[in-house]
DOLO-903553 format. One line per 5 residues: number of its first residue (from 1); their letters; for each residue x, y, z of C-alpha. Coordinates in pm, whole numbers, plus 50000, padded with zeros to 5 digits. Example, Ala and Ser with C-alpha at 12.3 -4.5 7.8 and 13.67 -1.06 7.14 Angstrom:
% DOLO-903553
1	as	51230,49550,50780 ~ 51367,49894,50714;
This chain:
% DOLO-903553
1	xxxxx	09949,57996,58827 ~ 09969,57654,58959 ~ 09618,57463,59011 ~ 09515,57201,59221 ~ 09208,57041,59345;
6	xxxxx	09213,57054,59709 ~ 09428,57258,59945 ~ 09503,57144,60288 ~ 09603,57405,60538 ~ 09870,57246,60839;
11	xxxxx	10045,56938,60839 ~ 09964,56789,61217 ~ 09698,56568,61297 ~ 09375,56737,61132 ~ 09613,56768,60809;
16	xxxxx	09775,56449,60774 ~ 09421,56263,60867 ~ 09224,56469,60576 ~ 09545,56385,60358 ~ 09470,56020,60400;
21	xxxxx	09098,56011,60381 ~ 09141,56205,60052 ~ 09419,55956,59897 ~ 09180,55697,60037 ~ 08833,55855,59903;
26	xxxxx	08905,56089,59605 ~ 09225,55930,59448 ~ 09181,56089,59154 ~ 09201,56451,59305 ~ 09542,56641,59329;
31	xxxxx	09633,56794,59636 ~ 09861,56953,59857 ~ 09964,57016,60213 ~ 10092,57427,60291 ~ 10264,57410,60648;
36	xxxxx	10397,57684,60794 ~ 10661,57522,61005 ~ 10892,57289,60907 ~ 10838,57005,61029 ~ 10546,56743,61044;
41	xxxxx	10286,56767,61385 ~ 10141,57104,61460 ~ 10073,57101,61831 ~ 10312,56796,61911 ~ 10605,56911,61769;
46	xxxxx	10568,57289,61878 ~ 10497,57215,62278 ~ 10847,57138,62427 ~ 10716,57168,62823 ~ 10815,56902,63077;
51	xxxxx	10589,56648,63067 ~ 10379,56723,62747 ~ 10123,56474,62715 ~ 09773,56395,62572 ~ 09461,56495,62761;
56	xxxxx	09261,56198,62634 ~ 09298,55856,62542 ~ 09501,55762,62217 ~ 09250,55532,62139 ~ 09030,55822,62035;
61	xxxxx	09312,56086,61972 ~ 09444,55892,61741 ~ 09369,55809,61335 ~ 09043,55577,61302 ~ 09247,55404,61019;
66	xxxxx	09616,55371,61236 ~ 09568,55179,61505 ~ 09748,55338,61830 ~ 09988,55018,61945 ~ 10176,55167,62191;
71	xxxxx	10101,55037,62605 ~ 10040,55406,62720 ~ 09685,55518,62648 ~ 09769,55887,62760 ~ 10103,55933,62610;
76	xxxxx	10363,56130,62602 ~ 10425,56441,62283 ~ 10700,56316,62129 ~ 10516,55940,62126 ~ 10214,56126,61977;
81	xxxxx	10476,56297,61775 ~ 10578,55975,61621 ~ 10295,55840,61582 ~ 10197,56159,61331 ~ 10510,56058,61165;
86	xxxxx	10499,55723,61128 ~ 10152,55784,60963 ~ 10263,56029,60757 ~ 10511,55799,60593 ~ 10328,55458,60636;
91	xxxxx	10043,55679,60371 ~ 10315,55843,60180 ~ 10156,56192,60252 ~ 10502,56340,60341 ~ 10528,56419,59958;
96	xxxxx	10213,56654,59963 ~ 10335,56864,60240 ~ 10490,57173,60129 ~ 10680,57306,60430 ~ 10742,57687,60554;
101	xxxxx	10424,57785,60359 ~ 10243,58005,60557 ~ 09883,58063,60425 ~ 09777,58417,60499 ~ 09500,58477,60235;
106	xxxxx	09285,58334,60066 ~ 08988,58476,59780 ~ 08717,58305,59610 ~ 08598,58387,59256 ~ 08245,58238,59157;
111	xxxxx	08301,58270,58797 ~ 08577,58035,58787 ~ 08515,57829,59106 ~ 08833,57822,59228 ~ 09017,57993,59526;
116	xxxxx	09354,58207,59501 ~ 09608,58107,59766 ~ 09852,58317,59912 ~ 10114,58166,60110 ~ 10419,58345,60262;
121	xxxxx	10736,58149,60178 ~ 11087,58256,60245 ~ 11104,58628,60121 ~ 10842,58536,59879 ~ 10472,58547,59854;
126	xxxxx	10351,58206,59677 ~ 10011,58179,59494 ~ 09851,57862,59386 ~ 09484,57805,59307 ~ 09221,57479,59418;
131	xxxxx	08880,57400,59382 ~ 08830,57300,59745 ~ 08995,57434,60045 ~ 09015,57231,60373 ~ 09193,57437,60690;
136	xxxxx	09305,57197,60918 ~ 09560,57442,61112 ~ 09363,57391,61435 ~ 09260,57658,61670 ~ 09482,57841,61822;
141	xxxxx	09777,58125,61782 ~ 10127,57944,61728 ~ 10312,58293,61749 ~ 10114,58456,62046 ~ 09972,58281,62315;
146	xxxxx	09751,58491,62552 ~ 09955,58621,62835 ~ 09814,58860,63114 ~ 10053,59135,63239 ~ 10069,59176,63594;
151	xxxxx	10217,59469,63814 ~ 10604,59456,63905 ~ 10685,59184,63648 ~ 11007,59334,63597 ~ 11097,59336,63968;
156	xxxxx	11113,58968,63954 ~ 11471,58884,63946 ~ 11401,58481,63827 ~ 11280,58354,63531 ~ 10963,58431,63351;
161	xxxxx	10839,58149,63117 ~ 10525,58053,62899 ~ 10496,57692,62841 ~ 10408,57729,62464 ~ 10781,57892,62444;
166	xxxxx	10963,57677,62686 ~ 11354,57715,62700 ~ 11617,57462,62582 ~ 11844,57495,62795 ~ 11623,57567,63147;
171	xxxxx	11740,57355,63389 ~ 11502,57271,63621 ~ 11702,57102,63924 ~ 11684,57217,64295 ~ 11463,57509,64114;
176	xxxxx	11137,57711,64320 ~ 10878,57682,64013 ~ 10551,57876,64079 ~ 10306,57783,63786 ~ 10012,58035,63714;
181	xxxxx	09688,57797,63597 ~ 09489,57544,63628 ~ 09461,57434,63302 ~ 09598,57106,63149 ~ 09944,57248,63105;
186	xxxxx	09957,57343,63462 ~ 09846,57061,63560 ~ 10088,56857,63351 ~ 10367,57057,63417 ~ 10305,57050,63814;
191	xxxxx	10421,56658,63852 ~ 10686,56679,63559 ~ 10881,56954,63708 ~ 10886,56773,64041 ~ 10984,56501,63880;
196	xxxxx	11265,56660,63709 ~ 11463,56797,64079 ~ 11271,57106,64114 ~ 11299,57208,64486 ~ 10919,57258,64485;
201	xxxxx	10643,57394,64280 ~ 10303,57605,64345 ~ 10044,57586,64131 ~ 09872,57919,64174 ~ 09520,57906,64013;
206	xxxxx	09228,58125,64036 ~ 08976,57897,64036 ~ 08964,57560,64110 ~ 08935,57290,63805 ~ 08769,56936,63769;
211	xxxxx	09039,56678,63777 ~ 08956,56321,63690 ~ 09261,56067,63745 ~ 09295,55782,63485 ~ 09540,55441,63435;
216	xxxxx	09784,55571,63161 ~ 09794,55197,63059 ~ 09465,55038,62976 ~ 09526,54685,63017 ~ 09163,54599,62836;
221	xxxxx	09311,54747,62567 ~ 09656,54595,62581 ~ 09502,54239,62669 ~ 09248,54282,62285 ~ 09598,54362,62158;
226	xxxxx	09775,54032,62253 ~ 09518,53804,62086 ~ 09337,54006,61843 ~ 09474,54189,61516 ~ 09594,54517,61618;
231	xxxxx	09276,54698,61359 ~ 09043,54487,61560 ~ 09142,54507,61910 ~ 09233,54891,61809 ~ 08871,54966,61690;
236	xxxxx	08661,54777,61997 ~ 08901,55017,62213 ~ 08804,55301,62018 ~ 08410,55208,62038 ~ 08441,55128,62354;
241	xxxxx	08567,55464,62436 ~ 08365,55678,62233 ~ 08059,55504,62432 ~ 08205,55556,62759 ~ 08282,55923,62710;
246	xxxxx	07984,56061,62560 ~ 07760,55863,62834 ~ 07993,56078,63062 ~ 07905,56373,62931 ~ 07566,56311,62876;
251	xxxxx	07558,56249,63235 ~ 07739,56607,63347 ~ 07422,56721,63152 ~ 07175,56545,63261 ~ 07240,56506,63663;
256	xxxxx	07569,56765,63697 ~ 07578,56775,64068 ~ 07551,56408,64127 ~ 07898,56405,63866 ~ 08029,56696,64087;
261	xxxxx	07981,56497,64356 ~ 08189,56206,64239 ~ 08445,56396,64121 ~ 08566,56612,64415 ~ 08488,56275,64621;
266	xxxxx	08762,56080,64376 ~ 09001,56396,64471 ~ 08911,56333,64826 ~ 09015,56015,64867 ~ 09336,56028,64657;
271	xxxxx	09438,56353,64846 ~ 09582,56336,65241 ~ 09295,56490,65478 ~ 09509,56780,65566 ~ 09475,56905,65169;
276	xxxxx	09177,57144,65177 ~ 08983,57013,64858 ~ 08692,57208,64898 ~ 08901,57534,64859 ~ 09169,57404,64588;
281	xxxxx	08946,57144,64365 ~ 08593,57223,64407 ~ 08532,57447,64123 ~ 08203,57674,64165 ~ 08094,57598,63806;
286	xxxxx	07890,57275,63668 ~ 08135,56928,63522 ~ 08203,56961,63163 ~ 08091,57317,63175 ~ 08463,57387,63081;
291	xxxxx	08712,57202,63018 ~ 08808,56858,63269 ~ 09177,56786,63315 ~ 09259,56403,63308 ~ 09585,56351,63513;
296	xxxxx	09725,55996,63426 ~ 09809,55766,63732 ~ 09747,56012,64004 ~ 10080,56186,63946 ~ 09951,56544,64045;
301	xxxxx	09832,56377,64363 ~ 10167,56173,64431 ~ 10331,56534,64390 ~ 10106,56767,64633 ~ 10096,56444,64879;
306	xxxxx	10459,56407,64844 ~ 10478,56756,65030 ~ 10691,56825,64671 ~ 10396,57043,64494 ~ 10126,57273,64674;
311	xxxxx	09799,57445,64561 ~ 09768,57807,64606 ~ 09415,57929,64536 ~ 09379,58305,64509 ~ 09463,58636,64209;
316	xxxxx	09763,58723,64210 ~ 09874,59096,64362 ~ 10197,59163,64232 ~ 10508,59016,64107 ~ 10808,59096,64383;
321	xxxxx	11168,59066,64408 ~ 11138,58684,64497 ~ 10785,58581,64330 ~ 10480,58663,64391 ~ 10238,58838,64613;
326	xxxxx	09844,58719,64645 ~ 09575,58909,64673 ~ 09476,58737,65045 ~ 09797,58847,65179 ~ 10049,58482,65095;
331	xxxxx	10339,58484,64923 ~ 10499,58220,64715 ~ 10855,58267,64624 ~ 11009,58124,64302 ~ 11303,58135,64091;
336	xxxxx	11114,58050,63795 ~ 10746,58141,63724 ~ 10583,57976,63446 ~ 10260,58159,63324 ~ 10000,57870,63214;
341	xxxxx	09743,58090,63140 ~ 09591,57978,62830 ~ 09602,58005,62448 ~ 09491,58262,62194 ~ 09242,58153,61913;
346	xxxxx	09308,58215,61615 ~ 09013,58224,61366 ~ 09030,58011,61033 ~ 09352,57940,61122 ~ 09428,58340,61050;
351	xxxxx	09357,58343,60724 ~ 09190,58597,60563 ~ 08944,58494,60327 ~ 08708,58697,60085 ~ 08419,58592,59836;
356	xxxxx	08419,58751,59500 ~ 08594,59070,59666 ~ 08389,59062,59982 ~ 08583,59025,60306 ~ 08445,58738,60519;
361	xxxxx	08339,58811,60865 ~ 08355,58526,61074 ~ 08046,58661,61312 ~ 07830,58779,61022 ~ 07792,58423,60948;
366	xxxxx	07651,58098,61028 ~ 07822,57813,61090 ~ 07663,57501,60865 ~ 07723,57194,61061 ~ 08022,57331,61244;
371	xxxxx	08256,57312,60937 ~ 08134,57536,60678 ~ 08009,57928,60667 ~ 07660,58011,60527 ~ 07778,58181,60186;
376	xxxxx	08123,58096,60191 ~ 08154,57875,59907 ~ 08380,57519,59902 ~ 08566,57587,60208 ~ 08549,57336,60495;
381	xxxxx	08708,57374,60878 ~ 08832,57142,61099 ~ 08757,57196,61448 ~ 08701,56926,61683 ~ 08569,56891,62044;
386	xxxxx	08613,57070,62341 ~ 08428,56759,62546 ~ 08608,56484,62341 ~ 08906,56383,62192 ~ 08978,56675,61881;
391	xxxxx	09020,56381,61584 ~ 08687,56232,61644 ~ 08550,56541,61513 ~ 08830,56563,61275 ~ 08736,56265,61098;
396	xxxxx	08407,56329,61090 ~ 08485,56634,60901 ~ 08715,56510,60648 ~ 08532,56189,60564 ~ 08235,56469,60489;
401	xxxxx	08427,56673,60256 ~ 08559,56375,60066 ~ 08153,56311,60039 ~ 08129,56630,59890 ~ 08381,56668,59674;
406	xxxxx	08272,56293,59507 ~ 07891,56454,59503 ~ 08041,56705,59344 ~ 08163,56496,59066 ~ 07896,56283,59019;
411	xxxxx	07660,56585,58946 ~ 07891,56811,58768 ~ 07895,57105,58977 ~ 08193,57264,59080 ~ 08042,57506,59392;
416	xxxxx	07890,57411,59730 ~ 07757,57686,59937 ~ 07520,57674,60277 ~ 07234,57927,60219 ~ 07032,58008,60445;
421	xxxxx	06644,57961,60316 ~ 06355,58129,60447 ~ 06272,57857,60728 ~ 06557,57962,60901 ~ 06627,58323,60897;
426	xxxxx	06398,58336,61214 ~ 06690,58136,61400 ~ 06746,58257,61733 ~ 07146,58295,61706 ~ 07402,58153,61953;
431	xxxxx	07758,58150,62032 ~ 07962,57938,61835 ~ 08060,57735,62134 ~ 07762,57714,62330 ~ 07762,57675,62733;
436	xxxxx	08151,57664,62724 ~ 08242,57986,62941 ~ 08677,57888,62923 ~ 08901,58228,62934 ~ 09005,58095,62542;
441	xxxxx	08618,58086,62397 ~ 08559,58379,62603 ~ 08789,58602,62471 ~ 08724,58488,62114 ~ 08346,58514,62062;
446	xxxxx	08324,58837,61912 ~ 08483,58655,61645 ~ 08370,58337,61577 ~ 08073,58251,61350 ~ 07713,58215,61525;
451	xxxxx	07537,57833,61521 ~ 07135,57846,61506 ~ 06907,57640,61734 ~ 06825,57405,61454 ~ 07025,57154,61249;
456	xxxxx	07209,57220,60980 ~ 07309,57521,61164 ~ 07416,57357,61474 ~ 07755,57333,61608 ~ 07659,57020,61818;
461	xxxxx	07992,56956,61992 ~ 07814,56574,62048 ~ 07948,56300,61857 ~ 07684,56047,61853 ~ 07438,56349,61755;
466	xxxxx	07730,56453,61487 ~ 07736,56095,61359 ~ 07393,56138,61220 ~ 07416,56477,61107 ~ 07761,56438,60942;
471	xxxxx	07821,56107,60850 ~ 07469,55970,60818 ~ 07298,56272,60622 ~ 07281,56344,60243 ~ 07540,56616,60104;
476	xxxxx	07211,56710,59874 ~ 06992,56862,60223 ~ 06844,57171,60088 ~ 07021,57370,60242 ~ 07370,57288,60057;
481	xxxxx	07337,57482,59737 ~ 07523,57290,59488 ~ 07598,57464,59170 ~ 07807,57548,58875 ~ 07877,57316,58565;
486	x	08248,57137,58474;
């Protein structure tokens, strides 16, 4: 059976960034890429919607180490696309990635210190082995997104869509479009379809959602650009950034309805006076207490002030003949309904993983730092922030697990497993993600590990905190048990 040292698991941004901090860090390890697609990207070359976009600035969604050179700071997929491309090749990591590899198992055996993969492959069932395993397949369910059913769906005589499936061939001109959400998607999709010759579009949400508008081009950035080298300029934008957005947050902590305030008060003024923003964009929870949508340029204002887009803010009743039927009596008819309603988790990146013939658990465990599982030997997880842009935390992680492996080597051991010692079995335990009540966490916190109320067994989701306790701490803590001779 073929042997490696470290397996990655997904080729899109997570992937191809631990690629290059392990070519860059570890250069004498082996390793290799097992993608289940066929193509280089993950997210940004699977979402086809109109309009598809990044919800944060490229100057912290993208690679610390490729500077983003492009004008648009919130750009479009297929530039983001590119841009995991052009990495991808400007590295030479392209020659790592094994594509339609589909990793559905994986089992660790302590005597050896090494892992079994199993990948799916064709009509074939692959198995290779590695010392370290990275998943890097990010968080959620490619194959089944999470889609309510609601009562006389198959009365409606138009089209039914979900974004993370969107039709070729859907033509979109002098089309009703009545999009269930309030999410990022819907909110993307609202201005793109309007801007593609639909006839008009409703946005039908529940709830309301924090909306912050934000210059797609940020000439600061662009003006470094012009007269300093594009690293340079590229990292003062990125630290520039970074500081800006966790002082946001920190704020939405510290003093939420002052931020509340601002917010819906930004909405007010971009908004006509006849829009109701109380009702439609005054959500009843705290900022930051889920997820905020940035809109680039005011486009989903230019669409609903246009008098092309409207809010509808109610449950839905029904599905009819001609759309769809709220519960306070309105109707919205539609010849195409897109349902916007969210994603599925899926839980380290679905693979199933066992220790020396044990299943693993997710929720019998606790998470170590947010990327590793108290007993769960040499396995590390990339999952980034649900406040922030997702590679910040995603470099974080794999600059740490290029720390360990090289700790590794310099003391001869060949296992690294978080125990937990006798100071903190009295942890009080706490969700994964903590004070994040979105549909998506929700739904999956029965299984995701637990995080403690002390470090190392905090999932911070901070990334000035994380710096410290990722970047700045020792591998050797006390709590990493290191073990095993070469």
């Amino acid at each position: 059976m073929e042997q490696i040292d470290t397996v990655i698991v997904g080729a899109g941004l997570s992937g191809v960034g631990s690629a290059w901090h392990l070519m860059r860090h570890c250069p004498s390890k082996s390793f290799t890429i097992l993608e289940g697609r066929e193509t280089i990207g993950g997210t940004w070359d699977l979402f086809r919607y109109p309009g598809v976009r990044s919800d944060s600035d490229m100057h912290t969604l993208g690679f610390a180490f490729k500077p983003w050179l492009e004008a648009r700071a919130i750009a479009d997929g297929p530039s983001i696309l590119r841009y995991i491309n052009e990495t991808a090749d400007e590295f030479d990591i392209r020659r790592h990635v094994r594509f339609g590899h589909r990793v559905t198992a994986a089992s660790w055996s302590s005597s050896e210190a090494l892992w079994t993969i199993e990948a799916e492959h064709e009509d074939t069932i692959v198995r290779l082995r590695c010392n370290m395993l990275l998943l890097c397949g990010g968080y959620y369910d490619y194959d089944d997104p999470y889609r309510p059913a609601w009562e006389g769906e198959d009365r409606f005589s138009g089209t039914i869509v979900h974004p993370q499936f969107w039709p070729d061939d859907l033509d979109c001109r002098e089309k009703r479009f009545a999009v269930i959400g309030s999410g990022a998607t819907a909110m993307t999709l609202v201005p793109a379809l309007t801007m593609a010759g639909a006839a008009h579009v409703v946005m039908v949400q529940r709830s309301p959602t924090y909306v912050l508008s934000w210059p797609s081009v940020d000439r600061l950035a662009n003006l470094l650009a012009r007269y300093l080298p594009n690293r340079l300029a590229y990292a003062i934008t990125r630290w520039r950034n970074i500081r800006r957005d966790v002082h946001f947050y920190r704020r939405t902590r510290t003093e939420p309805e002052s931020v509340k305030a601002e917010l819906v008060g930004l909405v007010r003024r971009a908004l006509k006076p006849d829009i109701d923003v109380s009702k439609h964009f005054s959500p009843r929870y705290g900022p930051w207490d889920q997820r905020l949508c940035l809109i680039p340029d005011d486009d989903l204002y230019k669409a609903i002030n246009s008098g092309h887009a409207t809010v509808r803010t109610d449950t839905i009743r029904r599905f009819t003949h001609a759309g769809l039927e709220l519960s306070g009596g309105e109707t919205v008819d539609a010849d195409v309904i897109v349902v916007a309603t969210g994603l599925r988790m899926k839980i380290l990146n679905g693979v199933r993983l066992s220790v020396d013939g044990a299943a693993v658990h997710p929720p019998e465990h606790w998470s170590y730092k947010g990327m590793m599982l108290s007993d769960v030997p040499n396995l590390v997880q990339t999952f980034g922030y649900i406040n922030a842009s997702w590679t910040l935390r995603a470099d974080l992680t794999a600059a740490w697990a290029c720390r360990l492996i090289n700790t590794m080597d310099r003391t001869g051991k060949r296992q690294a497993t978080p125990r937990l010692g006798d100071e903190h079995r009295c942890m009080t335990p706490r969700p994964w993600i903590d004070d994040f009540p979105a549909g998506y966490i929700l739904r999956a916190l029965d299984f995701l590990p637990r995080q403690g109320d002390r470090d190392p067994w905090r999932n911070t989701q901070d990334y000035a905190l994380d710096v410290r306790l990722v970047r700045r701490s020792p591998i050797e803590d006390g709590t990493l048990e290191l073990t095993g001779t070469r």
